[in-house]
C-alpha positions as CSV (number, residue, x, y, z in Angstrom):
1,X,0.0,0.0,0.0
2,X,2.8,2.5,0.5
3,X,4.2,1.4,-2.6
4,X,1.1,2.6,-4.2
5,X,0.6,5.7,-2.5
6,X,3.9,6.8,-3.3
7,X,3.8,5.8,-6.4
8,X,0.8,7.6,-7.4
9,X,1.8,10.5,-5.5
10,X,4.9,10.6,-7.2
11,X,3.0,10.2,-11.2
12,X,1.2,13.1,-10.5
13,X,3.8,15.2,-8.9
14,X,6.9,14.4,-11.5
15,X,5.3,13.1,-14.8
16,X,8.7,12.4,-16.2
17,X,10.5,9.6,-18.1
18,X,14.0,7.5,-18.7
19,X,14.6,5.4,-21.5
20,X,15.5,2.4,-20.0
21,X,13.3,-0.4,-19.3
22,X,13.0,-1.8,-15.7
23,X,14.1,-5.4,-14.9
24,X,11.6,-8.3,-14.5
25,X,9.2,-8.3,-11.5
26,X,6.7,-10.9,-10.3
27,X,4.4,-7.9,-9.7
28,X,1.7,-7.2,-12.2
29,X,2.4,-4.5,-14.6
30,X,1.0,-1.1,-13.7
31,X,-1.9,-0.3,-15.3
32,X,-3.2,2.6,-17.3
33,X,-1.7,6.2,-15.4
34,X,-0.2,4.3,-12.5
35,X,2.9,5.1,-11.7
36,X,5.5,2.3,-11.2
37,X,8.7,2.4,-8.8
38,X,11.3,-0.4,-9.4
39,X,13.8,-0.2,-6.5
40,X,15.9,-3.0,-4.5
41,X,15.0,-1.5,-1.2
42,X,12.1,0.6,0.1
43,X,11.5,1.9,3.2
44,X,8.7,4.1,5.5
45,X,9.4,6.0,8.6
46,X,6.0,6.7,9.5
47,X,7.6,9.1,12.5
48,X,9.3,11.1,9.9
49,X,6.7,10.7,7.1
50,X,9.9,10.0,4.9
51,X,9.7,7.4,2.5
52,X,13.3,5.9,0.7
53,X,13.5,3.4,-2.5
54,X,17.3,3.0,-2.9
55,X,19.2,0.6,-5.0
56,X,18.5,0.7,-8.8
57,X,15.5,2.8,-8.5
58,X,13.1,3.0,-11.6
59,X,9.9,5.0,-11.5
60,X,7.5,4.7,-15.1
61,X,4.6,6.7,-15.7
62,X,2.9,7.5,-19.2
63,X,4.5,10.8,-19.4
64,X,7.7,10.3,-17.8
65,X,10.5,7.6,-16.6
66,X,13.4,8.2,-14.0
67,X,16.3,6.4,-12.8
68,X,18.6,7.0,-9.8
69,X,20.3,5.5,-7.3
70,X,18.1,6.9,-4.4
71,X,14.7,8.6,-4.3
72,X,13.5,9.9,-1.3
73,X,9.9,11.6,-0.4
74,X,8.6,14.1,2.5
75,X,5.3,13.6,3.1
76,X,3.2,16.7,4.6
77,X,2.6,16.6,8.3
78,X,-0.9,15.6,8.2
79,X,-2.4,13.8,4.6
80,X,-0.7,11.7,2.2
81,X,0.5,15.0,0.5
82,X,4.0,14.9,-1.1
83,X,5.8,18.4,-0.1
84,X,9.2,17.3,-2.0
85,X,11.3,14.6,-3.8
86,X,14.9,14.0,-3.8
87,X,16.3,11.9,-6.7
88,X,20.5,11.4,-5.7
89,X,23.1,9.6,-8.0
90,X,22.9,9.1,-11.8
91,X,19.6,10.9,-12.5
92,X,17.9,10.3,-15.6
93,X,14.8,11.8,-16.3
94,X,12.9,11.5,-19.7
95,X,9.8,13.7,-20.6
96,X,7.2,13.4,-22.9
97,X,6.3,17.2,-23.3
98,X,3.9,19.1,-25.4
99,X,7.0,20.1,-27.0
100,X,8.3,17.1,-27.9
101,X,10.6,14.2,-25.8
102,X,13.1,16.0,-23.0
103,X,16.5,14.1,-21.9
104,X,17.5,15.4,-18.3
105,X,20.7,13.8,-16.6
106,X,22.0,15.4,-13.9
107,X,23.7,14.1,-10.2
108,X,20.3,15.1,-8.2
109,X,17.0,16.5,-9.1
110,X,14.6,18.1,-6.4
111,X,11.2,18.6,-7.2
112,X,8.9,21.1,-4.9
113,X,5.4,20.2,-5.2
114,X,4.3,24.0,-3.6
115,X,6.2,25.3,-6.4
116,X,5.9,22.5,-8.9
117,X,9.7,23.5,-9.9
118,X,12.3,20.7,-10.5
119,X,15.8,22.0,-10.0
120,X,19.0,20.1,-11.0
121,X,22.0,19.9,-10.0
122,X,25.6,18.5,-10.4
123,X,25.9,18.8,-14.3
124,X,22.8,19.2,-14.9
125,X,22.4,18.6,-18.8
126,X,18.8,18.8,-20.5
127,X,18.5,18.0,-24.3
128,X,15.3,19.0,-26.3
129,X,14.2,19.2,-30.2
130,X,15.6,23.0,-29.7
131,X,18.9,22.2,-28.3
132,X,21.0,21.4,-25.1
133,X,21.4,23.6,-22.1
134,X,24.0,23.2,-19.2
135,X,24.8,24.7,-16.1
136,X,25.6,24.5,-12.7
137,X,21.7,25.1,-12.1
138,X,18.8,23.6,-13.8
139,X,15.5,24.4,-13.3
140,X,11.9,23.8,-14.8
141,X,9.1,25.0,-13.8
142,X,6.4,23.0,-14.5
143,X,3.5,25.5,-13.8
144,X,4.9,28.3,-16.2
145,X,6.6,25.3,-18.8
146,X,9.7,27.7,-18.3
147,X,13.4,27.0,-18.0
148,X,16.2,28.5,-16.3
149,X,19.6,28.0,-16.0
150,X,22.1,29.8,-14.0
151,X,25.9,29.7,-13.3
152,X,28.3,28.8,-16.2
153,X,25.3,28.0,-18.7
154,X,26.1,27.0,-21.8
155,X,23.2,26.7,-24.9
156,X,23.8,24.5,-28.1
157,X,21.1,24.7,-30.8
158,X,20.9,23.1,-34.0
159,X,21.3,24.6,-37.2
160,X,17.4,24.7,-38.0
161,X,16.7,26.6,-34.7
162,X,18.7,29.8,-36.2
163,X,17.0,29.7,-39.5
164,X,13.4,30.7,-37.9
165,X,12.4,34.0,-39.2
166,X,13.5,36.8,-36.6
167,X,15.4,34.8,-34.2
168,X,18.2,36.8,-34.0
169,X,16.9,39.8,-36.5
170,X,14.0,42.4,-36.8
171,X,11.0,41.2,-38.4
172,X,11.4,44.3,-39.7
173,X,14.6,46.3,-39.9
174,X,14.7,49.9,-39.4
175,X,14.9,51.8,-43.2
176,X,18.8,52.3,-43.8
177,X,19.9,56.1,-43.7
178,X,20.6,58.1,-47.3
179,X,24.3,59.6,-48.0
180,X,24.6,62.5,-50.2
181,X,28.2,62.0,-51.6
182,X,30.8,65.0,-50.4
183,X,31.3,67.5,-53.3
């Protein structure tokens, strides 16, 4: 049952995604939005309202899939209410957006579910149709579909990206100035 909970909890909160595909289970497949969490070890302090999956973690969800080596969740003090999740050690996070598939890697993710922002951190590294952005900081908010980075950020795009029309010129550039020649 916490399994579920968190599990749920978790779909709802992240909706994220990685590309690999989680090892063989006994348990029955999750079914249509559920959220599934793979781990080798979970556990529940019910006194702290802090749940841990360690060990080869995998969460799947129709939007998204995540792996890492730890994922820990706060629960609120009184509810089943996630206030925040920590995802620690080789993070990878892939997205099925409205904007197409999103590649996130990064050495821990923290999502805030009063914020609904997801910030990474330890090279962070998110790839997109539109290009890759680095930093020390990565953050997307969710609520806004806005990114951010911040600290030594570095932006590759592909060719295409520069040829859209006024991307890096006036749509419609201001009329040049005329010269009479010098007699």
């Amino acid at each position: 049952m916490k399994r579920r909970c968190l599990a749920l909890v978790l779909g709802a909160v992240c909706g994220m995604s990685t590309g690999a595909q989680p090892a063989p289970t006994n348990a029955p497949p999750a079914g249509r939005g559920e959220v599934e969490i793979l781990s080798d070890h979970f556990d529940y302090a019910s006194q702290t309202r802090v749940i841990v999956c360690d060990g080869n973690v995998r969460v799947t969800d129709p939007q998204m899939q995540l792996t890492c080596k730890v994922l820990t969740a706060h629960m609120a003090d009184v509810g089943n209410q996630i206030t925040n999740i920590v995802a620690t050690g080789s993070v990878v996070i892939d997205l099925l957006g409205e904007q197409g598939p999103s590649h996130a890697t990064s050495d821990k993710a923290v999502y805030n579910a009063a914020t609904d922002l997801v910030e990474l951190t330890g090279n962070p590294v998110l790839k997109t149709r539109q290009g890759t952005l680095t930093g020390d900081v990565v953050v997307l908010d969710r609520g806004k579909n806005r990114l951010e980075a911040r600290g030594h950020v570095r932006m590759l795009m592909p060719p295409e990206a520069l040829k859209q029309p006024g991307l890096l010129t006036a749509t419609n550039p201001p009329p040049r100035a005329v010269t009479k020649p010098h007699p």
